[in-house]
N, C-alpha and C positions, 0 to 999 in steps of 0.2 A: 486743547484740540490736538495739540501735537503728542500728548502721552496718550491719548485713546485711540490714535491712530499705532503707534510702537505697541499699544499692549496687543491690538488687535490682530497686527503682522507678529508678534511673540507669541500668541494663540496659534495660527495656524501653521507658523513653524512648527510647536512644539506637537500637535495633532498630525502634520505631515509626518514625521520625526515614528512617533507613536505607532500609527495606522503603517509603514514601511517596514518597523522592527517587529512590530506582532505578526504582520501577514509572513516574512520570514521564520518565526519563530513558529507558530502553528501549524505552518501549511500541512496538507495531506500528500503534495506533490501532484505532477500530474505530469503528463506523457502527449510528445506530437504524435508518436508512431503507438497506435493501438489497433489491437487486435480484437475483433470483437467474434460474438456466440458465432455466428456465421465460419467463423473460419480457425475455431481452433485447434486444427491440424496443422496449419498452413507453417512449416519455418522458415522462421523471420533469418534473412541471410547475416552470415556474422560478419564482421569488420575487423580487419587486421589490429588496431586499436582495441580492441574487448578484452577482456578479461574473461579466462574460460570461467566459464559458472554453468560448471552441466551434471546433473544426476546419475546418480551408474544406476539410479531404483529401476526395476524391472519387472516387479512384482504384481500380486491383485493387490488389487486397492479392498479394504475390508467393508459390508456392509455397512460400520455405524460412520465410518469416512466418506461413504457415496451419500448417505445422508445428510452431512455438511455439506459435501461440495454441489446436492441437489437446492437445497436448503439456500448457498449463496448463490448460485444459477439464477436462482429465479427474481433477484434482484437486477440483474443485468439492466441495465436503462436507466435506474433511478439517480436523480441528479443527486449532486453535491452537493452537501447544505455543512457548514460551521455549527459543529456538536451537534451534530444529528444522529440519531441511531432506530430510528424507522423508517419505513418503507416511502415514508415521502420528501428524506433527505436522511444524506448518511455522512459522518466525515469519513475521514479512514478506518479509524479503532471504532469508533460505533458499530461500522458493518460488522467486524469481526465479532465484538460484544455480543451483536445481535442472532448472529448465524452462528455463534456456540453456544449462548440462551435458547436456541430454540432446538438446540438438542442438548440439554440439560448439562450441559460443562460450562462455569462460569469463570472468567477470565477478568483483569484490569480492564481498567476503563480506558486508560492513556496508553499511546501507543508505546510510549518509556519504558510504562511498565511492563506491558506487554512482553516487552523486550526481554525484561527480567523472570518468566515463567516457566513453568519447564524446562526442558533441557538444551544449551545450546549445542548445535550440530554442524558438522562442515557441510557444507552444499554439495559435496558428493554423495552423499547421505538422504537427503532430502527426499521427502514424498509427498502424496497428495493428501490435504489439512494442516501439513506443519505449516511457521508463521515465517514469512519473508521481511527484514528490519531494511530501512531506507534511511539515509541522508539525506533532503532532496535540498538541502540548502547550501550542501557541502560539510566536511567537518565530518566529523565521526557523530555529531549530535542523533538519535534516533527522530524521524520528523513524519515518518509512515510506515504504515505494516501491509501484509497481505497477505493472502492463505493461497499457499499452492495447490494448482489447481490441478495440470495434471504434467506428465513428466516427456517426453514425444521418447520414441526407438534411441533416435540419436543423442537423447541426452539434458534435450532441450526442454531447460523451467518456463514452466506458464501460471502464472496469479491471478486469483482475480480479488478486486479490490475497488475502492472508491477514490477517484482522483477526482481532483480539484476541478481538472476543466472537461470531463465526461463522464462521470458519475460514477456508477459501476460498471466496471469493465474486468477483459480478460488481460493483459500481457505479460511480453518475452524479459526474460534477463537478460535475451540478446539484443534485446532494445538499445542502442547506445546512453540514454537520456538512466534507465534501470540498471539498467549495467554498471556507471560509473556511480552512482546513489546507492547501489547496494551495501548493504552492511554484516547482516550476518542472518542466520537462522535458530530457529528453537521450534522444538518440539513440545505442544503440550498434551496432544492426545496419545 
């Protein structure tokens, strides 16, 4: 009696254990402070703590890029699902997978890899389509992606992407939560 009670508390140790390190390890990340279709003009105020992350782009945006960024638009709402990459659950890299398949440019699958594609860029640099890399667990680990969505007057990055606890959405690098997760960028269109 007494070892099938130890194996059984050793089982769900080892399951709590498991299910804590994977949901770390995978996450897509996700955000208290989001900006949704409704408001993405609005700039999100910065905090003395941020880290500048603002784009000098000032440019048009090219027809076959408004096509992506219509393309990920109209995802907007759809919730979060774990290795999803349809329209009825996305994780992170899925979306993007998804909304560069369906304008004919194929990309990794994983957001790691992701990472590794095209060309990386400084964020002053940055425009609407390239990929936005995340931390969200901390670490330098890559743990989410996001495709810039669009760039405001003053500077200010906007993504939109699939997080963990509101599906697809739009937000700020000036998010404090995106800001301190941020990692780097690349370009692959």
């Amino acid at each position: 009696m007494k070892m099938r009670v130890f194996k059984n508390d050793f089982r769900i140790k080892q399951l709590s254990v498991l299910l804590i390190t994977s949901s770390l390890i995978v996450s897509c990340g996700s955000s208290k402070s989001v900006a949704t279709k409704k408001n993405t003009n609005k700039t999100v105020a910065k905090s003395e703590n941020l880290r500048k992350l603002d784009s000098k782009f000032d440019g048009k945006v090219p027809k076959s890029i408004n096509s992506v960024l219509k393309d990920a638009e109209k995802y907007i709402g759809t919730p979060y699902k774990f290795g999803g990459n349809t329209s009825s659950g996305f994780d992170c890299s899925g979306f993007t997978v998804k909304v560069f398949e369906e304008n004919d440019f194929k990309i990794p699958r994983r957001s790691s890899d992701q990472a590794e594609a095209g060309k990386k860029i400084d964020i002053s640099e940055v425009k609407p389509g390239d990929l936005l890399f995340f931390a969200t667990a901390g670490g330098s680990r890559v743990s989410h992606v996001g495709i810039v969505h669009d760039v405001n007057t003053d500077g200010e990055v906007k993504f939109i992407h699939a997080s963990t606890s509101k599906g697809v959405i739009i937000s700020s690098l000036n998010e404090k939560y995106w800001n301190k997760a941020y990692l780097h960028a690349q370009r692959v269109l």
